[in-house]
C-alpha positions as CSV (number, residue, x, y, z in Angstrom):
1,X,-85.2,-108.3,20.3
2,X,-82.9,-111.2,19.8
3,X,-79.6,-109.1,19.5
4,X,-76.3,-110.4,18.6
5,X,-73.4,-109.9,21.7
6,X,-70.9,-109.3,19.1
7,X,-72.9,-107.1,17.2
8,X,-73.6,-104.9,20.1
9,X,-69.4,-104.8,21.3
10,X,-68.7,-103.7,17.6
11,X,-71.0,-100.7,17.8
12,X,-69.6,-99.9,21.3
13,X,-65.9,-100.4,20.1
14,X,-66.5,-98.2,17.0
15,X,-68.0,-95.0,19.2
16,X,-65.5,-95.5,21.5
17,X,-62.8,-95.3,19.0
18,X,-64.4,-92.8,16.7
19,X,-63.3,-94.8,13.5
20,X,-64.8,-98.4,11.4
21,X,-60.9,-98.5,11.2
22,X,-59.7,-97.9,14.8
23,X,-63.0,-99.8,15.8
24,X,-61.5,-103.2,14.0
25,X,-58.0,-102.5,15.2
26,X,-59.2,-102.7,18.6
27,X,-61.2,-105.8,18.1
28,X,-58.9,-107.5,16.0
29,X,-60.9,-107.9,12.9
30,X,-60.8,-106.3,9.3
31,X,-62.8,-102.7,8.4
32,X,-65.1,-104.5,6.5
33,X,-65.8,-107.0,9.0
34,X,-66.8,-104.3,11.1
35,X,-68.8,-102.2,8.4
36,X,-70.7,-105.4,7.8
37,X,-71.5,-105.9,11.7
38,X,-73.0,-102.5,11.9
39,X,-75.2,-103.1,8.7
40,X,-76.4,-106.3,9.8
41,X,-77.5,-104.9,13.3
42,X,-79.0,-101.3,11.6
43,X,-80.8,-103.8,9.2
44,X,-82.2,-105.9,11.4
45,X,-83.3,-102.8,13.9
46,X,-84.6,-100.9,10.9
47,X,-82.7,-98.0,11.9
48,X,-79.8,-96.1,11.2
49,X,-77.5,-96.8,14.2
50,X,-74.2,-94.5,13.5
51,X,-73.9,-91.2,11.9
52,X,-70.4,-92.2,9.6
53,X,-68.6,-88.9,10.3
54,X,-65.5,-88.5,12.6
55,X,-65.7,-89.0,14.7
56,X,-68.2,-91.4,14.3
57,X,-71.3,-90.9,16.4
58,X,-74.3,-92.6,17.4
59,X,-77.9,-91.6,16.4
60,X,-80.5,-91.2,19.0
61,X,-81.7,-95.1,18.2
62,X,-77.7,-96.2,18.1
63,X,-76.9,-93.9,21.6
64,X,-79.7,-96.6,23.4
65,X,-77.9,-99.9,22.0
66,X,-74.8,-98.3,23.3
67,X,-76.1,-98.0,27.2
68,X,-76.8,-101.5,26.5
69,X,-73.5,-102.7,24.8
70,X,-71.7,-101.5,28.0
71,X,-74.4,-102.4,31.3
72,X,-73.7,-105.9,28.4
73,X,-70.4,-105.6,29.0
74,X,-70.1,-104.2,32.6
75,X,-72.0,-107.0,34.0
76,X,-70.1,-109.6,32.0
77,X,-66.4,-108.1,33.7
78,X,-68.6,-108.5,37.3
79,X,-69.5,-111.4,36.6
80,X,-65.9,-112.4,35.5
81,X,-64.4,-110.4,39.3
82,X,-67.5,-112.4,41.3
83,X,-65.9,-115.5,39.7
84,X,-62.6,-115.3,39.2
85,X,-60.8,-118.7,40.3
86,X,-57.3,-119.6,40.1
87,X,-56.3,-119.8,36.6
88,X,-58.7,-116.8,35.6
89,X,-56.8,-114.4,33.1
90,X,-55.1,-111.9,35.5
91,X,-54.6,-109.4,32.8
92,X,-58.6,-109.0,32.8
93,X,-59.6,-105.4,33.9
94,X,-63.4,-103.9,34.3
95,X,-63.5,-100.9,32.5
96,X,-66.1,-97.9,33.1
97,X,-66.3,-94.6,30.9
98,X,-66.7,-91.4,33.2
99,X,-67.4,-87.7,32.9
100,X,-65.7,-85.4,35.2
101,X,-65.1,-81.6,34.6
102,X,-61.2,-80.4,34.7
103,X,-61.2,-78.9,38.2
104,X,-62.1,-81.6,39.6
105,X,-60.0,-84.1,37.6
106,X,-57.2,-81.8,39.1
107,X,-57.7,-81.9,42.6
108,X,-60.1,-84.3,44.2
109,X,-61.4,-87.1,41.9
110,X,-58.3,-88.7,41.0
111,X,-57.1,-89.6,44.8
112,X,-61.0,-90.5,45.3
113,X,-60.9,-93.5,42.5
114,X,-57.4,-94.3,42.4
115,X,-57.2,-97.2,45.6
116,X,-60.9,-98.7,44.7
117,X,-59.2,-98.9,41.1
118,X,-56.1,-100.8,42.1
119,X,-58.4,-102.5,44.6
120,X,-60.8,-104.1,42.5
121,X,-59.0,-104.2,39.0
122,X,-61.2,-101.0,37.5
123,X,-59.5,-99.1,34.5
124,X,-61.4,-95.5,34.0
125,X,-61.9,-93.7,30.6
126,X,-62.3,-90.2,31.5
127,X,-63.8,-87.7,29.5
128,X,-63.3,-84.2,30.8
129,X,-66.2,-81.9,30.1
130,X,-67.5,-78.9,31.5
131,X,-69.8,-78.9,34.7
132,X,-72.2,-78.4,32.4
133,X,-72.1,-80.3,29.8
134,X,-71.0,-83.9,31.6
135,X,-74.9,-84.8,31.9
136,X,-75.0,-85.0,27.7
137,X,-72.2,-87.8,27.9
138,X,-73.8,-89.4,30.3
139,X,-77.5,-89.3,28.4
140,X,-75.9,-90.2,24.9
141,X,-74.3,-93.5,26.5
142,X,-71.0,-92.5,26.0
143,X,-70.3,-92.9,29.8
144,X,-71.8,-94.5,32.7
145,X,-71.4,-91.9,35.7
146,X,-70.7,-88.5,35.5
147,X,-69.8,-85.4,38.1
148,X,-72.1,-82.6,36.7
149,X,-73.7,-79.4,38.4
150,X,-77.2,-80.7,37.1
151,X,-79.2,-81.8,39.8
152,X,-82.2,-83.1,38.3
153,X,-81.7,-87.1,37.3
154,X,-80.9,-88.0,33.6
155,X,-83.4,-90.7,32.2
156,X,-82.4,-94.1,33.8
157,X,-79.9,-92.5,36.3
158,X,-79.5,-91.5,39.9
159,X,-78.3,-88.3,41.4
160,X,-76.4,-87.5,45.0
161,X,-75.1,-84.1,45.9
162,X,-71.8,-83.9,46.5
163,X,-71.0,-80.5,47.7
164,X,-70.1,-77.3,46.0
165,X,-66.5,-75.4,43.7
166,X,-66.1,-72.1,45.0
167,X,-64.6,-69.7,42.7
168,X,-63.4,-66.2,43.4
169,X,-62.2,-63.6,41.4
170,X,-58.6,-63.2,41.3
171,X,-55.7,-61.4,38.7
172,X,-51.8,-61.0,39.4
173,X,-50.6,-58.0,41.8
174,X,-49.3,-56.2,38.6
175,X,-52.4,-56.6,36.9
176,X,-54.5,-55.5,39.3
177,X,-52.7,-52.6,39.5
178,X,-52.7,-51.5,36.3
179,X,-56.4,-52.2,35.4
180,X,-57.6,-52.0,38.7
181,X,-56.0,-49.3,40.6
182,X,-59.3,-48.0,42.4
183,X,-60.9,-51.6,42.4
184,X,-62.7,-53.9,40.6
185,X,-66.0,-51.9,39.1
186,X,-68.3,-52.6,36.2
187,X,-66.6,-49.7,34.0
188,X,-62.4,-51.3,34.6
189,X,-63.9,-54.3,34.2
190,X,-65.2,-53.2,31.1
191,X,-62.1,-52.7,29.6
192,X,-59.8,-55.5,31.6
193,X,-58.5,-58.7,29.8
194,X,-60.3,-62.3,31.3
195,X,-59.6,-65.9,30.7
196,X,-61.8,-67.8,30.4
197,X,-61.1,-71.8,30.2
198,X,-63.2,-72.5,27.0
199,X,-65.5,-70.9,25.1
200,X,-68.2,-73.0,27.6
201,X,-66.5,-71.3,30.4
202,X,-69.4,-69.1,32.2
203,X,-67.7,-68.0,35.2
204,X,-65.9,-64.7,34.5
205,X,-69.2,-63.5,32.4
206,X,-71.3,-64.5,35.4
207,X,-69.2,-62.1,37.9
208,X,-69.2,-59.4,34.8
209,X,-72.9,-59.3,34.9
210,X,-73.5,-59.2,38.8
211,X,-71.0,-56.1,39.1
212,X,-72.0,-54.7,35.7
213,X,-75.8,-55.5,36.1
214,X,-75.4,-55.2,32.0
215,X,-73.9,-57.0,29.1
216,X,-70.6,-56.3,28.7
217,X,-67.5,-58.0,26.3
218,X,-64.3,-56.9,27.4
219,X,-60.7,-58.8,25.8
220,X,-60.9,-62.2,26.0
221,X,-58.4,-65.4,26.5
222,X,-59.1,-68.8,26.4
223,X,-57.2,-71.5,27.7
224,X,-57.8,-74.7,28.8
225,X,-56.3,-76.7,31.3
226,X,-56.3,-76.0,34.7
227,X,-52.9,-75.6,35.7
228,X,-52.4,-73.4,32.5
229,X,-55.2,-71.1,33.5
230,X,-53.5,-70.4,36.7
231,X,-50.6,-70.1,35.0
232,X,-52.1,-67.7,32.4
233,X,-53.6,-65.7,35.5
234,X,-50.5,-65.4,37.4
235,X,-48.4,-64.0,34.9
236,X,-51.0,-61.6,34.1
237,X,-52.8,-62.1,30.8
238,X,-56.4,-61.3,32.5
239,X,-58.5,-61.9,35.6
240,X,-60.4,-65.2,36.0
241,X,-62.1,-67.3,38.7
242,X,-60.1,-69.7,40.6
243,X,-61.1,-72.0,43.6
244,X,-59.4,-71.4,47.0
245,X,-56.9,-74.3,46.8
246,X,-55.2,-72.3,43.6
247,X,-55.3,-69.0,45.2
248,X,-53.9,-70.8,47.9
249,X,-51.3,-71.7,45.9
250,X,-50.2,-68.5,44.4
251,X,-50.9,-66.2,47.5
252,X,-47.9,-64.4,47.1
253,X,-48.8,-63.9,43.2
254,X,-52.9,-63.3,43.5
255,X,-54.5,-60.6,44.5
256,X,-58.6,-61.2,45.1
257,X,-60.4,-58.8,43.4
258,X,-63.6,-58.8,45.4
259,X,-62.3,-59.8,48.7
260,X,-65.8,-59.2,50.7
261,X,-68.1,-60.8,48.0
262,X,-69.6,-64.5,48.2
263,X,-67.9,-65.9,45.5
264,X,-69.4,-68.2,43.2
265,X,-70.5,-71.7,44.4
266,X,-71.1,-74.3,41.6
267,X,-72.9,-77.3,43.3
268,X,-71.7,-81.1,41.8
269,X,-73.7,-83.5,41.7
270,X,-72.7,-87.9,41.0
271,X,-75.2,-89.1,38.5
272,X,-74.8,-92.5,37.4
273,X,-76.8,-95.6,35.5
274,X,-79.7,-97.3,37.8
275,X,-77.1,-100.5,37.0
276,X,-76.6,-102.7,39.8
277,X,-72.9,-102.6,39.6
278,X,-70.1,-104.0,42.6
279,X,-67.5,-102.4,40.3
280,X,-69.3,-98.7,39.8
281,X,-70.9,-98.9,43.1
282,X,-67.6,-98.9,44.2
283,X,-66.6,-95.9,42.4
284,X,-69.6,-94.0,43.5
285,X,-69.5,-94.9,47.0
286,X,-65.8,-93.5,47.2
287,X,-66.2,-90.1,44.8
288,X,-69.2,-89.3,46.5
289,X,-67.5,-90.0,50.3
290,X,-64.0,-88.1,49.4
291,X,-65.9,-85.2,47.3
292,X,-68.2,-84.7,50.4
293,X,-64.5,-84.2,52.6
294,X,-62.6,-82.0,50.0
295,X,-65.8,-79.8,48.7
296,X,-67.9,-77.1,50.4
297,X,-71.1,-78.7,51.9
């Protein structure tokens, strides 16, 4: 393949922003210049590169020009850092897409990244995603790294371990008192509002069925954010799962409602491209040092 640079930037710049016309904004060019770009590269591939809904999306064929667009582009902005001589545009930043799930975005990974960023010139787009579902950004080429709880390696990537979220059960002092004046069993909890953080959110349904040993659907909340699921906790719309450093937070406020049970441990894991990389080697080398400090091993 003999594939034009600018070509490639176009289809990354039109994923990224979702629209041909928030694609050519960003790259200073008219609609149909970039409508034209994306033609000429799907004609000469053969293939349909882009799925024209919105957002926009790539197709399988378009999601593997897109890993290559960015290690394109990555490596160029390394290159650029490795070289960088007085007179060198100062404004010039190195920017790498990442996956990260909301709890950890709000507690650890932010104070991980944020001195090698300053350091070394790195801007981050973050896309928050469930545990579970960060490996799918991270295969469609939407992002270059990811924390994720699946331990076996995405094609092309590496994984490390990087410790484990544990999540107990938890639900105001009031609440538990009305719902739960006896204790937490499979028939109160039957009955007993949750919150869940999304409709992704396995947590709550996963302590349901190990005190239930059944299937069962009690009321259901669901809101995202992690400060506003504490929040939505602590004034008592429903129980939920939170991690010791919120029930920490609101000891005065939380009761736990199974005080002698394990909990649940979800183990993370840092899976990122097999790119030789100073700038995400970088970011790797202090998520996966800092995680290995604030999580449980």
């Amino acid at each position: 393949m003999n594939l034009d640079r600018d070509l490639l930037a176009t289809l990354r710049a039109v994923v990224d922003a979702g629209t041909f016309d928030a694609a050519a904004r960003r790259l200073t060019v008219t609609p149909s210049a970039v409508s034209q770009r994306i033609k000429a590269l799907e004609q000469q591939l053969g293939r349909v590169l882009v799925e024209r809904s919105k957002p926009v999306r790539a197709t399988e064929s378009g999601e593997v020009l897109l890993r290559l667009a960015r290690e394109i582009a990555l490596l160029e902005a390394d290159a650029a850092a490795a070289l960088r001589l007085e007179g060198t545009d100062e404004a010039s930043f190195t920017t790498i897409p990442l996956a990260v799930n909301a709890d950890s975005l709000t507690s650890w990974f932010l104070p991980a990244i944020a001195p090698v960023c300053i350091e070394r010139r790195i801007t981050v787009d973050i896309h928050r995603e469930d545990q579970d579902r960060t490996a799918e950004l991270l295969a469609s080429g939407r992002v270059m790294a990811a924390v994720t709880s699946q331990a076996e390696p995405v094609a092309g990537c590496t994984s490390t371990r990087l410790g484990a979220m544990v999540y107990r059960p938890a639900a105001s002092r009031a609440f538990a008192a009305r719902w739960f004046p006896e204790g937490a069993d499979a028939a109160s909890l039957a009955l007993a509002p949750v919150v869940d953080f999304d409709h992704d959110d396995e947590l709550q349904s996963r302590f349901l069925r190990r005190m239930s040993r059944r299937r069962i659907d009690p009321p259901r909340h669901f809101i995202s954010g992690s400060s506003d699921f504490l929040q939505a906790i602590t004034l008592g719309l429903g129980w939920g799962m939170l991690l010791g450093a919120q029930l920490t937070q609101a000891a005065d406020e939380l009761v736990e409602l199974d005080p002698d049970g394990p909990g649940f441990a979800v183990p993370l894991y840092w899976q990122q491209w097999k790119l030789r990389s100073p700038a995400l080697d970088a970011v790797a080398a202090a998520v996966v040092t800092t995680a290995r400090a604030a999580l449980s091993p």
